[in-house]
C-alpha positions as a Python dict, from the first residue, in 0.01 Angstrom:
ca = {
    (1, 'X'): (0, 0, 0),
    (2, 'X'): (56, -335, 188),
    (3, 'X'): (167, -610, 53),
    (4, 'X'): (-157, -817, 69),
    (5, 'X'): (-330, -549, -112),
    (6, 'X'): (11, -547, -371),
    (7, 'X'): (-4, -892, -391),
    (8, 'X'): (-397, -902, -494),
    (9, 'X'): (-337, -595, -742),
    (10, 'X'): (-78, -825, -915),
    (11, 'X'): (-235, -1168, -886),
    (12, 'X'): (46, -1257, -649),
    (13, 'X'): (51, -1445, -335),
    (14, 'X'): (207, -1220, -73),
    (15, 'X'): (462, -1491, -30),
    (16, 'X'): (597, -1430, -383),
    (17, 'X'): (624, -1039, -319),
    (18, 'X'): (797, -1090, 17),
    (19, 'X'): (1048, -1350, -206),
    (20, 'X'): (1117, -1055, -464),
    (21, 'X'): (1172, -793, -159),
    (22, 'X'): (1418, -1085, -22),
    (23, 'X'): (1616, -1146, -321),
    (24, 'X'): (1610, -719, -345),
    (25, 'X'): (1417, -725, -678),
    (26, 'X'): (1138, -501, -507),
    (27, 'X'): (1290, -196, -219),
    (28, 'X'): (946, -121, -47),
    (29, 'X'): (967, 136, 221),
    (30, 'X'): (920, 36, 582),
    (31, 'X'): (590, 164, 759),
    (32, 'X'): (669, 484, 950),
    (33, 'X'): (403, 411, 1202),
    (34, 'X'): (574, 109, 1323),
    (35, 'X'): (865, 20, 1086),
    (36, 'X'): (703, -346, 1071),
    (37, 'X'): (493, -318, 742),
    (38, 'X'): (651, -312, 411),
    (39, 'X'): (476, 28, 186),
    (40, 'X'): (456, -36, -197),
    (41, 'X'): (430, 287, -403),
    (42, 'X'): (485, 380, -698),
    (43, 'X'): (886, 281, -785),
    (44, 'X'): (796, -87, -667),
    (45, 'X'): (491, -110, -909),
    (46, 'X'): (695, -24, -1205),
    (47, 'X'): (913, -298, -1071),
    (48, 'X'): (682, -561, -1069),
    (49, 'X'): (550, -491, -1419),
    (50, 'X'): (893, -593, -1508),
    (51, 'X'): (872, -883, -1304),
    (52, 'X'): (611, -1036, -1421),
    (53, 'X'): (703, -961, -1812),
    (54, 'X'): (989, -1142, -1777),
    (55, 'X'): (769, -1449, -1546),
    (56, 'X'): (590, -1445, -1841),
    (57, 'X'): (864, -1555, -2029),
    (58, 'X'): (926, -1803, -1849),
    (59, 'X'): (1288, -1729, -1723),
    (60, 'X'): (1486, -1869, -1453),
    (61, 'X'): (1668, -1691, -1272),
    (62, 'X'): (1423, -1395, -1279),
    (63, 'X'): (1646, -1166, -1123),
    (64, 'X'): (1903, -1210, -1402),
    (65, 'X'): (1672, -1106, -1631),
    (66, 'X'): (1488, -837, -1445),
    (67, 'X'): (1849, -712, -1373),
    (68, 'X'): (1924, -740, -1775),
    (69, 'X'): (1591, -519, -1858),
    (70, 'X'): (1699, -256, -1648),
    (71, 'X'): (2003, -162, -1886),
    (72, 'X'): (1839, -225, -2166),
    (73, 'X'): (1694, 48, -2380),
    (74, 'X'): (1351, 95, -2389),
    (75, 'X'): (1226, -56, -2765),
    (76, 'X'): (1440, -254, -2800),
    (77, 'X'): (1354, -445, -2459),
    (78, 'X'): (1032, -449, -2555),
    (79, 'X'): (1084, -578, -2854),
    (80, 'X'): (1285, -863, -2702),
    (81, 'X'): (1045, -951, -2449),
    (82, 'X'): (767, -923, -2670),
    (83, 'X'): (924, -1154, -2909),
    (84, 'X'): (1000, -1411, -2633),
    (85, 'X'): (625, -1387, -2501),
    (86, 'X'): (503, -1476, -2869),
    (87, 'X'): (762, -1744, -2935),
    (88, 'X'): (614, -1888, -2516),
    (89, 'X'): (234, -1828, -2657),
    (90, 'X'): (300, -2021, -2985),
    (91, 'X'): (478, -2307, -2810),
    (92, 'X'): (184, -2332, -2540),
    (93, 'X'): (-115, -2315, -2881),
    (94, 'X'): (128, -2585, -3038),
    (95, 'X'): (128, -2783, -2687),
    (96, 'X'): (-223, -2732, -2653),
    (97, 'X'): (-333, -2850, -3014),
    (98, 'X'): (-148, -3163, -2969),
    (99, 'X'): (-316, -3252, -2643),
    (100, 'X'): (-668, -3189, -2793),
    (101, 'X'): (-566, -3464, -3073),
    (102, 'X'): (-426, -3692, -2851),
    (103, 'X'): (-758, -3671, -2628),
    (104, 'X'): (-973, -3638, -2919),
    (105, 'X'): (-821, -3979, -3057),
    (106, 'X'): (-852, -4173, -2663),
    (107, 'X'): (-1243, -4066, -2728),
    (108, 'X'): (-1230, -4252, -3038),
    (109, 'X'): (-1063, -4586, -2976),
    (110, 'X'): (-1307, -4587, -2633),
    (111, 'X'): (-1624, -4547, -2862),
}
């Protein structure tokens, strides 16, 4: 596939995918046809999964980490990513709640 369709199958903007193939986190194939257009198959979607688990997570640089998962086993990269995911979710609820107060007490004092 190209990588505006790859891009819209993962919520990416195309710019993002070519800066993964750039910084060799993603090794599309070239077109045959014309050796122009980058074709994303199967090995590169498996990639990007990673990717954007550890995006998720929030970490910079990405291709530390994405490098880090790949010699990793299995569970127990799951269960670190999973953990760091949950630990990102409940700061962002915690972040969240606050703001609602703060607004929620503005609405007040202006009533």
């Amino acid at each position: 596939m190209r990588i505006k369709q790859f891009a819209e199958k993962y919520l990416l903007d195309p710019r993002e995918v070519m800066y993964f193939v750039e910084c060799g986190l993603l090794h599309p194939e070239r077109d045959k046809a014309n050796g122009f257009y980058y074709d994303f198959g199967p090995a590169e979607e498996e990639e990007i999964k990673k990717i954007l688990i550890v995006k998720a997570m929030d970490c910079k640089p990405i291709d530390q980490y994405v490098a880090m998962l790949d010699v990793l086993p299995n569970a127990m990269w799951k269960s670190v990513v999973f953990d760091k995911i949950q630990e990102n979710i409940n700061k962002s609820i915690y972040m969240l709640n606050t703001a609602k107060q703060y607004a929620e007490e503005l609405k007040k004092k202006k009533a």
